[in-house]
TIKEZA-871926 format. One record per residue (C-alpha): x, y, z; residue number from 1; residue in one letter. Coordinates in Angstrom, 2 decimals, m for minus. Each point is the difference from the previous one (the first is absolute). Layout:
<atoms>
ATOM        u        v        w  num  residuo
ATOM        X        Y        Z  NUM        A
...
</atoms>
This chain:
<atoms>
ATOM        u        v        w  num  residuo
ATOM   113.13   125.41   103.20    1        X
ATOM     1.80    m2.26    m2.40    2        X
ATOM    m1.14    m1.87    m3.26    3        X
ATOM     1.08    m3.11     1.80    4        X
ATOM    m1.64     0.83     3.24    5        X
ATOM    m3.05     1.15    m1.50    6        X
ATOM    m0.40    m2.80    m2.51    7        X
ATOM     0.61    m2.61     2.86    8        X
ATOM    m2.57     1.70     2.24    9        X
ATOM    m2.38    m0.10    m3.10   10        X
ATOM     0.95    m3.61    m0.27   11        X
ATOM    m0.76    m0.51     3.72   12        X
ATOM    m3.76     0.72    m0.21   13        X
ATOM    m0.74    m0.92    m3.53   14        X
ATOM    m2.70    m2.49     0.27   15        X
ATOM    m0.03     0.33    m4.16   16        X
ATOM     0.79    m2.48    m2.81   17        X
ATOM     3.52    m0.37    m0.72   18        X
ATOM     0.85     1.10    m3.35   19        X
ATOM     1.24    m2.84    m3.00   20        X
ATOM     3.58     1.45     0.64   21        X
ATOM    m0.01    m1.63     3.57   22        X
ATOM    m2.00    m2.83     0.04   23        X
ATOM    m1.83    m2.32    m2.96   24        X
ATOM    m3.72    m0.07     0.65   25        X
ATOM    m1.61    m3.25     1.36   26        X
ATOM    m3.76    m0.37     0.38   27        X
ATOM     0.52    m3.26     1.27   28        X
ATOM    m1.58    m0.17     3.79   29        X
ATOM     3.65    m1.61     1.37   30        X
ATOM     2.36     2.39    m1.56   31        X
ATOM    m2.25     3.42     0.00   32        X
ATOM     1.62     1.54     2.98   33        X
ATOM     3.44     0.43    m1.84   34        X
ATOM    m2.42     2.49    m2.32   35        X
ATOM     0.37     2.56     3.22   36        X
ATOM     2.48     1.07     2.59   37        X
ATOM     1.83    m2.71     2.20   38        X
ATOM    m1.29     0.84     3.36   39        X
ATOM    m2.69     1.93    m1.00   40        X
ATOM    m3.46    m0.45     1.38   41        X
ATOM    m1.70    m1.41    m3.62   42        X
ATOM     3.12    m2.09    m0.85   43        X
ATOM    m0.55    m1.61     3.63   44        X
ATOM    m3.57    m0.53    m0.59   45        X
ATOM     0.58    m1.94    m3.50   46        X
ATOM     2.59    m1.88     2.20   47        X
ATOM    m1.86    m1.30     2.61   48        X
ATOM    m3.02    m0.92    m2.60   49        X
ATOM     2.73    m1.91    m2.19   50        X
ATOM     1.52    m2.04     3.02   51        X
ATOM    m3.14    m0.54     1.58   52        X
ATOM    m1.71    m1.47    m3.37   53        X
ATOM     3.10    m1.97    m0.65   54        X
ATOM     0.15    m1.79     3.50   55        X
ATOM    m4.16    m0.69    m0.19   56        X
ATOM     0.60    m1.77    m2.83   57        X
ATOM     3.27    m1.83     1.44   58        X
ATOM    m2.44    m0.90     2.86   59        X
ATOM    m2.81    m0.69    m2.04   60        X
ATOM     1.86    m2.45    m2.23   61        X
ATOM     2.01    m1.89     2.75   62        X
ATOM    m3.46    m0.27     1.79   63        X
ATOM    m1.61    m1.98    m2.99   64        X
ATOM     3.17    m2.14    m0.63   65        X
ATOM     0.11    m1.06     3.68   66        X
ATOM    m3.64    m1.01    m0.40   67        X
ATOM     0.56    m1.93    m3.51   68        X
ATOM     2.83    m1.55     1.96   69        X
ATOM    m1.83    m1.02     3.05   70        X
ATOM     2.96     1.56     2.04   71        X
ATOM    m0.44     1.09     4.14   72        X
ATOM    m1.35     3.34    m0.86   73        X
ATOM     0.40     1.37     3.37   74        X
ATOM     3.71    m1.00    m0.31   75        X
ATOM     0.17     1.98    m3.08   76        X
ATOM    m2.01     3.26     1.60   77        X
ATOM     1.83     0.03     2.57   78        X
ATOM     3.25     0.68    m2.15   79        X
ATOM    m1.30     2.44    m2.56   80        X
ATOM    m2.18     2.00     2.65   81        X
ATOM     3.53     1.08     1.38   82        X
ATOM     1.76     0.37    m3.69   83        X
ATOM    m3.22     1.89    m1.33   84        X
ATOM    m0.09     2.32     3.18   85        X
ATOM     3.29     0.66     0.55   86        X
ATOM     1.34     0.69    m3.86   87        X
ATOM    m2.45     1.96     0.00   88        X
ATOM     0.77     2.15     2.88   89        X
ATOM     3.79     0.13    m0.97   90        X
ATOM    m1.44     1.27    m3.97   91        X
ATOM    m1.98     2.59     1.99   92        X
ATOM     0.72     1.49     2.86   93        X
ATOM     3.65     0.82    m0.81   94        X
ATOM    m1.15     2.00    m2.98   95        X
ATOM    m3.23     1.14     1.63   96        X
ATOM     2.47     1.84     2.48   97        X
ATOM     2.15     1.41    m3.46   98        X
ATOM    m3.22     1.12    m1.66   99        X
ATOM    m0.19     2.20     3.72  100        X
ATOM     3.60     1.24    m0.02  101        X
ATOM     0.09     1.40    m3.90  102        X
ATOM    m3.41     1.80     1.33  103        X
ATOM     1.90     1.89     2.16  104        X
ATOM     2.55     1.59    m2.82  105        X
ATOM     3.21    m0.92     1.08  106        X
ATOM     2.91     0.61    m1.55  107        X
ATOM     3.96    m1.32    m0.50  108        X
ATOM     1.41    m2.64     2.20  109        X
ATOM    m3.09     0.66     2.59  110        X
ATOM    m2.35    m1.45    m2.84  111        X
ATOM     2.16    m2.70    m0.17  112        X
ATOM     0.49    m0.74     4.05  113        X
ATOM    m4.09    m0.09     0.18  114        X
ATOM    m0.43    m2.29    m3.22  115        X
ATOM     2.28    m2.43     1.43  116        X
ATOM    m1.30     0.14     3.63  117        X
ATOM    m3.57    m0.13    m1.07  118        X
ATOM     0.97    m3.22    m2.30  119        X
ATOM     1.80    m1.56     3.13  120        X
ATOM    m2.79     0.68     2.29  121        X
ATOM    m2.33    m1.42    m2.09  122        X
ATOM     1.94    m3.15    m0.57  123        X
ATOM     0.29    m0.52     3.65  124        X
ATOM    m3.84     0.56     0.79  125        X
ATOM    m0.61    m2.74    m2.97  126        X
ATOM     2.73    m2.32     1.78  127        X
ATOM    m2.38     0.54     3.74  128        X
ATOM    m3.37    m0.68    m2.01  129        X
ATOM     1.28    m2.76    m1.74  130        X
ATOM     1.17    m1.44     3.15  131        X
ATOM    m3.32     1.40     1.68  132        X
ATOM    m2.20    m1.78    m2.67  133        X
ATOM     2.27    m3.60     0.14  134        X
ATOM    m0.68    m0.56     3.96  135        X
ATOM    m3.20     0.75    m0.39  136        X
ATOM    m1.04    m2.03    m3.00  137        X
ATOM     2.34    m2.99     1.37  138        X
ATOM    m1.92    m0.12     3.22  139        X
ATOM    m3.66     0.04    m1.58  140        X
ATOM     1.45    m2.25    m2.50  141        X
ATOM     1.67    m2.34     1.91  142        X
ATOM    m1.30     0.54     3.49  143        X
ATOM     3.28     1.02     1.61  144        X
ATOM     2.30     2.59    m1.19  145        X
ATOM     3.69     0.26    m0.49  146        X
ATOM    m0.17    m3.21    m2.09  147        X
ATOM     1.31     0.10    m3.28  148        X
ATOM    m2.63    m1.14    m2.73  149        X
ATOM     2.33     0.79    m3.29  150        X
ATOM     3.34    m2.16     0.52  151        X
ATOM     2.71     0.75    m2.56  152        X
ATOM     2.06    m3.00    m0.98  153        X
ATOM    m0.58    m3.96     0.53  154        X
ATOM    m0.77    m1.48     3.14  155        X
ATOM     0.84    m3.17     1.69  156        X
ATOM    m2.74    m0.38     2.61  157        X
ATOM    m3.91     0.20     0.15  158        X
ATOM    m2.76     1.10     2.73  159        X
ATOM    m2.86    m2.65     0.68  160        X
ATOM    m2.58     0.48     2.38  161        X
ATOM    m0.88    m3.51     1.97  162        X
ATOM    m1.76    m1.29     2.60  163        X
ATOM     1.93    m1.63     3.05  164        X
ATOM    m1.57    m2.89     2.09  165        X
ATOM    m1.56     2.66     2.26  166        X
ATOM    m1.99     1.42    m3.24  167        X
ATOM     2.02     3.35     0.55  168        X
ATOM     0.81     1.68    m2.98  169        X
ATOM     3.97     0.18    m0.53  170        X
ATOM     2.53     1.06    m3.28  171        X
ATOM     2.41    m2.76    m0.54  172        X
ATOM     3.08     0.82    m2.30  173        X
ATOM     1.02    m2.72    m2.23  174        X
ATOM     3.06    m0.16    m1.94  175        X
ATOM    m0.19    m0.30    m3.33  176        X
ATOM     0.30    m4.14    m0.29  177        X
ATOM     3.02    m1.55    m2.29  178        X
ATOM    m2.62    m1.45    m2.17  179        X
ATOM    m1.35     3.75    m1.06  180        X
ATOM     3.49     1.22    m0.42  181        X
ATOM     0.39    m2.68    m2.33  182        X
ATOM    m2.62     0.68    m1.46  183        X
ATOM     1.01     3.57    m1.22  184        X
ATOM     1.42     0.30    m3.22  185        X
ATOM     3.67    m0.72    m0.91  186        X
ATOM     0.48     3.64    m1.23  187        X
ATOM    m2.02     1.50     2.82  188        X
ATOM     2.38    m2.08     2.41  189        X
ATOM     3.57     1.47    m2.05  190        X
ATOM    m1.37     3.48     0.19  191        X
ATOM    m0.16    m0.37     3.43  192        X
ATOM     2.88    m1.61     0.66  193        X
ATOM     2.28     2.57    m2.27  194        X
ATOM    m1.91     2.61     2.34  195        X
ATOM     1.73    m1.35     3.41  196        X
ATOM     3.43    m0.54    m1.47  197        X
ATOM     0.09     3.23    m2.54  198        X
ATOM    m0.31     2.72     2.47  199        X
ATOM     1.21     2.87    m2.93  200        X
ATOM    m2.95    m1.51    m1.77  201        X
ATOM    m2.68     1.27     2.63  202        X
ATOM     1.34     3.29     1.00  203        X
ATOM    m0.11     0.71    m4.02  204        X
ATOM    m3.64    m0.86     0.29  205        X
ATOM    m0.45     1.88     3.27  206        X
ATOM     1.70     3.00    m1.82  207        X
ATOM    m2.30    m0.82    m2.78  208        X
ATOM    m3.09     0.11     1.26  209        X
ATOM     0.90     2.59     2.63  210        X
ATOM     1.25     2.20    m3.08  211        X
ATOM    m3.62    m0.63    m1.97  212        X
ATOM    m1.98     1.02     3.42  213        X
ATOM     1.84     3.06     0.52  214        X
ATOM    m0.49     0.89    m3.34  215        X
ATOM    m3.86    m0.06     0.28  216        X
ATOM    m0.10     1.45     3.57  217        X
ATOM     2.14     2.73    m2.01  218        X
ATOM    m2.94     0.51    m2.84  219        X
ATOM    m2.77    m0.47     2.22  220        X
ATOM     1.50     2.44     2.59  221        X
ATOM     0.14     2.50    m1.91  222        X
ATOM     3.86     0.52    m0.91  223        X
ATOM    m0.67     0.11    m3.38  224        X
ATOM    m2.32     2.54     0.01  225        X
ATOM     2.37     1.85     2.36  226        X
ATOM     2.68     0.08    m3.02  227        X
ATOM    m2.48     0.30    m2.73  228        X
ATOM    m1.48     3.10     1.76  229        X
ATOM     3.33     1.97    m0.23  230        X
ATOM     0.82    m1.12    m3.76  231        X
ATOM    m3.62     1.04    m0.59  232        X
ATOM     0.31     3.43     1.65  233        X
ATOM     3.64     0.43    m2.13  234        X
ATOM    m1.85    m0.59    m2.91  235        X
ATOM    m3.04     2.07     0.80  236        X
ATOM     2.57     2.74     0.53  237        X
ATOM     1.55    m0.55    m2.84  238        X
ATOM    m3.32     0.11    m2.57  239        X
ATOM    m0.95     3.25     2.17  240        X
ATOM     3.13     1.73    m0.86  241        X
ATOM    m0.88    m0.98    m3.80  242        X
ATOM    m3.35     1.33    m0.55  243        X
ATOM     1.43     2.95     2.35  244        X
ATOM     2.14     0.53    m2.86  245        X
ATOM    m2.36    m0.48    m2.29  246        X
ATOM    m2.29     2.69     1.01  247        X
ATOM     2.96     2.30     0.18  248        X
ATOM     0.76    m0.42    m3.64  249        X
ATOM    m3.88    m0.09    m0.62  250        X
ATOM     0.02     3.67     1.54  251        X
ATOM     3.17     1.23    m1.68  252        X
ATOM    m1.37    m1.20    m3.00  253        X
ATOM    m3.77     1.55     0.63  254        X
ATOM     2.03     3.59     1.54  255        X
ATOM     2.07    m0.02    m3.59  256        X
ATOM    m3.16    m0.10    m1.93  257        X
ATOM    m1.58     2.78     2.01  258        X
ATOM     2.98     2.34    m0.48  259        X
ATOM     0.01    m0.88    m3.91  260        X
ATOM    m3.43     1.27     0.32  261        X
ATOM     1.04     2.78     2.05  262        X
ATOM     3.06     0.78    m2.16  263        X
ATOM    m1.84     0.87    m3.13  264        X
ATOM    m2.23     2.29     2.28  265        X
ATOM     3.29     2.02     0.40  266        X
ATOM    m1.78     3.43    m0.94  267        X
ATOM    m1.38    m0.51    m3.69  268        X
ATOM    m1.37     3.09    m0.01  269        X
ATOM     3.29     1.72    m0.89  270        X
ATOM    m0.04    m1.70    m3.40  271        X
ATOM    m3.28     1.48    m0.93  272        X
ATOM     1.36     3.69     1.23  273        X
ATOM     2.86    m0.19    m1.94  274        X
ATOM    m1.54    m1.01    m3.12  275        X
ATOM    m2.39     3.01     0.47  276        X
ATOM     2.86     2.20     0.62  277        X
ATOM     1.56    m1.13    m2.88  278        X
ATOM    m3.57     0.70    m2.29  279        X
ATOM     0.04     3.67     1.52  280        X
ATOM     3.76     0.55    m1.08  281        X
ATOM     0.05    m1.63    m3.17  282        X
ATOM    m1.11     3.30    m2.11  283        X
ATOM     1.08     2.18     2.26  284        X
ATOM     3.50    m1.06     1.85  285        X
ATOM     0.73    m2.73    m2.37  286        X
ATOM     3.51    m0.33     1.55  287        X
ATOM    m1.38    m0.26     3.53  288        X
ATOM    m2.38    m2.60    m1.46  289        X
ATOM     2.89    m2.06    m1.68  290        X
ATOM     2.05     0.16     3.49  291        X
ATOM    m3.01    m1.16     1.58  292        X
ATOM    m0.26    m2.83    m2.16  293        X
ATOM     3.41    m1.03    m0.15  294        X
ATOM     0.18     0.11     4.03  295        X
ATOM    m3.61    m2.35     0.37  296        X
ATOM     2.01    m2.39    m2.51  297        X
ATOM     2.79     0.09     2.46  298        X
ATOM    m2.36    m0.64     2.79  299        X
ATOM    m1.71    m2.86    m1.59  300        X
ATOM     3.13    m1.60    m1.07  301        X
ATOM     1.32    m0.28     3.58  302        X
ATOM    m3.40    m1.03     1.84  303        X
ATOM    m1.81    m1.91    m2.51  304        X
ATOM     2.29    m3.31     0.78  305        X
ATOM    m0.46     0.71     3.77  306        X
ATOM    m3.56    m0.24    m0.83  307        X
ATOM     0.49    m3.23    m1.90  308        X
ATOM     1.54    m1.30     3.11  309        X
ATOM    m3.49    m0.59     1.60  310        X
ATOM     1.84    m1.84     2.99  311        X
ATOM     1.56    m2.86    m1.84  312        X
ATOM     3.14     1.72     1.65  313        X
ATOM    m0.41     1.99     2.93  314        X
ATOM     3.02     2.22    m0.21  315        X
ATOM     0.93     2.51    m3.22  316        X
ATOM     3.68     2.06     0.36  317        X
ATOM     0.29     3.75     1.45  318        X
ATOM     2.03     0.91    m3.39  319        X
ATOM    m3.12    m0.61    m1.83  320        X
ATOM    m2.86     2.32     2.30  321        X
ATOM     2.24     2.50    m0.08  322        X
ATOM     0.46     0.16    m3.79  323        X
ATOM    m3.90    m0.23    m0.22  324        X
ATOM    m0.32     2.49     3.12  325        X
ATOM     2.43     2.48    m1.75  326        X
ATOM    m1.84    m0.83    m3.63  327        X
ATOM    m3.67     0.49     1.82  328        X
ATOM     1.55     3.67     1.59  329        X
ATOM     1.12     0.90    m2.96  330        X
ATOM    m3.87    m0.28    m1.35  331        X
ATOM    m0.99     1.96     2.51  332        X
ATOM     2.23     2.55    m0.38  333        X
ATOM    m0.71     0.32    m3.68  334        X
ATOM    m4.08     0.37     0.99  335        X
ATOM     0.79     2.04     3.52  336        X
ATOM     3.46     2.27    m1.21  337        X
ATOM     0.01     1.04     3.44  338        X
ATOM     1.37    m2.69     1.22  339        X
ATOM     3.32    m1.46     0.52  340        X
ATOM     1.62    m3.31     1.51  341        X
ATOM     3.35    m1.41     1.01  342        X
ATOM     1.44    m3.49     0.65  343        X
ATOM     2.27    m1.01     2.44  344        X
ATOM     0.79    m3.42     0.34  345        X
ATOM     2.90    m1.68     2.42  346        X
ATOM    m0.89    m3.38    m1.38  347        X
ATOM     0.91    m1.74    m2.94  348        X
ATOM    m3.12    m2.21    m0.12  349        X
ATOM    m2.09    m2.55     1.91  350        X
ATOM    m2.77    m1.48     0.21  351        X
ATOM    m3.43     1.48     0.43  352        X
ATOM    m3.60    m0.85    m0.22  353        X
ATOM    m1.30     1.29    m3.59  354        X
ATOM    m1.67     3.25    m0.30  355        X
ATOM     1.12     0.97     3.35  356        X
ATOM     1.99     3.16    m0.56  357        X
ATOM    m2.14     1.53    m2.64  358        X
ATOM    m2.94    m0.21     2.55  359        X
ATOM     1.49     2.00     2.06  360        X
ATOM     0.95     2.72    m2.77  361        X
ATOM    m3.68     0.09    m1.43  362        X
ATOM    m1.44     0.37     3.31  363        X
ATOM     2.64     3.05     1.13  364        X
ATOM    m1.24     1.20    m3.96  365        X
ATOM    m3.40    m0.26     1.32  366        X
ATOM    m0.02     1.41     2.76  367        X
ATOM     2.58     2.26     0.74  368        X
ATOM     0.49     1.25    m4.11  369        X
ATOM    m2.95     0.57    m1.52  370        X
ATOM    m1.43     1.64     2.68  371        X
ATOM     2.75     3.04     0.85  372        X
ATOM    m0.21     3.10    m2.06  373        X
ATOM     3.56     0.59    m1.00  374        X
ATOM     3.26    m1.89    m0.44  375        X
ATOM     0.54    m3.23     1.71  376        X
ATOM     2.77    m2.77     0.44  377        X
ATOM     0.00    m3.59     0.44  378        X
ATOM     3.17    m1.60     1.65  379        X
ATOM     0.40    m3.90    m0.18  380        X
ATOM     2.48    m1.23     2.03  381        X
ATOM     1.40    m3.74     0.66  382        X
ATOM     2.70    m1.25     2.57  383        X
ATOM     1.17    m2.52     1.83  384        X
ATOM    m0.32    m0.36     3.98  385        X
ATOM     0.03    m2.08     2.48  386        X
ATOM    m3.19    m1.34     2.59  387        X
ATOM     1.27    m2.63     2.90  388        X
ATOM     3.52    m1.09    m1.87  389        X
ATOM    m2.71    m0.60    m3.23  390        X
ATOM     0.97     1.65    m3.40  391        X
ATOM    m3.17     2.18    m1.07  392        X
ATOM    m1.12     2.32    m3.19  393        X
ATOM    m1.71     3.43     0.93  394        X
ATOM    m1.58     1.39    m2.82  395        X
ATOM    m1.12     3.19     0.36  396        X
ATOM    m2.27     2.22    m2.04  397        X
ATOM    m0.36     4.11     0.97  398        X
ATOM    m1.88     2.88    m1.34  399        X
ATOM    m0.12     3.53     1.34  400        X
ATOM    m4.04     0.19    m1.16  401        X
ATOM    m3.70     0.14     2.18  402        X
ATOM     1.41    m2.48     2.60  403        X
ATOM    m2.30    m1.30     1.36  404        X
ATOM    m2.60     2.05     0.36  405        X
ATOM    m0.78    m0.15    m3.63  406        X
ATOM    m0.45    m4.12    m0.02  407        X
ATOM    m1.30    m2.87     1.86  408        X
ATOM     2.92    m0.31     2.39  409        X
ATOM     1.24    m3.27    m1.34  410        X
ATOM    m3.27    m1.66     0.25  411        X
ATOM    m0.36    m0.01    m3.99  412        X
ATOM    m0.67    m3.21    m1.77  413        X
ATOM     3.60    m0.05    m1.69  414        X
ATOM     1.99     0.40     3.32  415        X
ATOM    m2.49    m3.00     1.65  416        X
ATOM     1.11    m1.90    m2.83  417        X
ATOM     3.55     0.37     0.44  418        X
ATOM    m1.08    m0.88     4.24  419        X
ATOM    m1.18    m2.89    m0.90  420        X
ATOM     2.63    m1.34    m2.53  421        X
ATOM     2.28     0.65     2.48  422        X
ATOM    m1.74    m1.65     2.74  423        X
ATOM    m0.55    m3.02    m2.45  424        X
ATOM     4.14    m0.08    m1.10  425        X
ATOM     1.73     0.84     3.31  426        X
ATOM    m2.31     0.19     2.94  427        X
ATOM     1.03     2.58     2.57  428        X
ATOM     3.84    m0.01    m1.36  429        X
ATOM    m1.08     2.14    m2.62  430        X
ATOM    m1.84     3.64     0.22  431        X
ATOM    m1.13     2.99    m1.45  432        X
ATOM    m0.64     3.83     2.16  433        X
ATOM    m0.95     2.83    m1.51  434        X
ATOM     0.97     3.05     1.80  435        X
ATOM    m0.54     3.96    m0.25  436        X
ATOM     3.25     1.88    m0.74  437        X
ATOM     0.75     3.24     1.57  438        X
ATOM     0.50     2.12    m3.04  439        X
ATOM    m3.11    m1.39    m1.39  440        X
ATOM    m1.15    m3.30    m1.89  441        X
ATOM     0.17    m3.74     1.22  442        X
ATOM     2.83    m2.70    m0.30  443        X
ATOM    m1.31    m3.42    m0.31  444        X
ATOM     2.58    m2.63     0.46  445        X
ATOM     0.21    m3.87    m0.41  446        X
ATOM     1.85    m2.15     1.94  447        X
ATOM     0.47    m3.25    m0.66  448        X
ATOM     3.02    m2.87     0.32  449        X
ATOM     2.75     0.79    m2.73  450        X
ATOM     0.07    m3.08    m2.31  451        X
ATOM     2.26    m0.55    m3.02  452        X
</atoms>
């Protein structure tokens, strides 16, 4: 699976606190929800608390004006019980249905089909309750329904109830009489009549006003949220892919520490044995101890600054190991005369983890040298080859000693270490296999991506 496809799958069923990257916390009770996931199931709870405290006290507030004002409060019920019901529906059911549909993990342009179908689903189901919740309040409001209680825009004739000569109770319509029209204002009667003659004028206040209510049906729908949801998750992905690389260079850093600590493990022991060698010789082979001395300063001057690298750089040059692997031979010749070495080398230089090579050389000493009566040969070889159309380095490292019945059969601590640098630089491009060789010994040989 992908980074993206497993980050937006994470993203899909996180229920969690958006970070600061995404989203600036509110603890406010209308704006907490933006504090989670759009479309999640907490986001949609803070939601419907917000919009449901906000219309209560809407309600609450035109309730106690219309009283103040001594206004025909089942006039005024009977338009807000159909605004408060049915904004509410269209502010919840559309994204009640979302919340439903990211549950179920889609992804691509089938996430985006279901989003936008829920929404529009839920926007028609508010349109049938608030048309539900209008006839019904109209006809226990008013008696009969169908009737319009909210008229938009003036008009010109009233409903009286009277009683005929009979007693019967009839509705008369009355126009509006010339004395009341003359009554109206002067500016009231120009607006009016710049209305009927200035037809541009109305249809920019039809556009008007139908541009403000579509705007809010928008909001309250939930089309906002639909947009803000995918900005969100492109954000989310993109803080995810951040801290992914920050824990990447955490571990790097962390792995680079533990093979500074690993590289001055490299075998210390040798240093000890040489400097007794050198006491027994001193009064006795005095030459043999000078060689031996001259050889460990050799040795120290080409791995002491490889030691001092301590993982501030990860890579040290071939050119160098194999002047300290030749100088840290040549010590061991000088304490062990029975042995001998050769180089062979196809290229120039490269790059190589520090302390590599001369692993490899102590542990063939080790184990294949010291333990063989008689004489014995080292061969260190290096050449270029080729793995899948990828450059590579094989460095190899052979003795014609014990094999490996004399030694741990690679499972010493000094070839682990060089495992797990390895694993830690290159992963599975890079290797090391240590195998018996048919006229005796082991070759152990590192491959690993040739780098300049």
């Amino acid at each position: 699976m992908s980074f993206s496809n497993t980050m937006s799958k994470q993203l899909h069923t996180s229920e969690q606190l958006l970070p600061s990257e995404v989203t600036a916390r509110s603890e406010t009770w209308l704006t907490r929800a933006r504090n989670y996931p759009v479309f999640s199931r907490t986001w949609f709870r803070y939601r419907a608390q917000a919009w449901l405290g906000f219309f209560a006290i809407i309600d609450l507030l035109v309730l106690v004006i219309g009283w103040l004002a001594d206004a025909n409060m089942r006039k005024t019920l009977a338009v807000f019980i159909p605004l408060t019901l049915g904004s509410t529906a269209l502010h919840l059911l559309g994204p009640a249905m979302a919340v439903w549909v990211r549950s179920r993990g889609y992804a691509g342009k089938k996430e985006v089909i279901a989003l936008l179908l829920a929404l529009l689903l839920g926007a028609a189901c508010s349109y049938g309750v608030l048309s539900g919740v209008n006839y019904a309040t109209q006809y226990l409001v008013q008696g009969s329904p169908g009737v319009e209680l909210a008229v938009i825009g003036s008009v010109s004739t009233r409903q009286k109830n009277t009683k005929d000569a009979t007693g019967r109770l009839t509705t008369v319509t009355a126009q509006a009489s010339v004395a009341e029209t003359a009554e109206r204002p002067a500016d009231s009667k120009e607006i009016d009549s710049k209305l009927e003659h200035t037809p541009t004028l109305k249809l920019i206040l039809q556009g008007f006003s139908l541009l403000i209510s579509s705007g809010l049906i928008f909001y309250t729908g939930g089309a906002v949220d639909f947009w803000y949801f995918f900005r969100q998750k492109k954000r989310m992905l993109e803080v995810m892919r951040q801290q992914e690389l920050q824990q990447a260079q955490d571990a790097r850093r962390e792995a680079e520490l533990r093979l500074s600590v690993l590289a001055a493990q490299v075998e210390p022991h040798f240093l000890f044995n040489s400097l007794a060698g050198v006491r027994s010789a001193i009064l006795t082979e005095p030459q043999r101890a000078t060689a031996i001395v001259d050889h460990l300063v050799d040795y120290l001057r080409a791995t002491i600054p490889q030691m001092r690298n301590d993982g501030s750089s990860a890579q040290a040059r071939l050119k160098q190991q194999l002047e300290a692997a030749s100088a840290y031979l040549g010590l061991m010749h000088a304490r062990i005369p029975r042995l001998s070495y050769s180089f062979n080398s196809e290229v120039n230089d490269a790059a190589l983890p520090p302390l590599m090579l001369i692993s490899l050389v102590e542990n063939a000493v080790k184990h294949g040298v010291e333990p063989k009566i008689g004489p014995v040969h080292i061969a260190v070889h290096a050449r270029r080859m080729e793995k899948e159309a990828t450059p590579m380095l094989e460095l190899t490292v052979e003795d014609d000693g014990v094999g490996f019945a004399g030694s741990s059969s690679g499972s010493g601590i000094g070839l682990a270490n060089i495992h797990e640098r390895l694993a830690s630089m290159y992963g599975e491009r890079a290797s090391l296999v240590l195998k018996a060789r048919a006229e005796g010994g082991v070759a152990a040989t590192i491959l690993l991506p040739l780098e300049a």
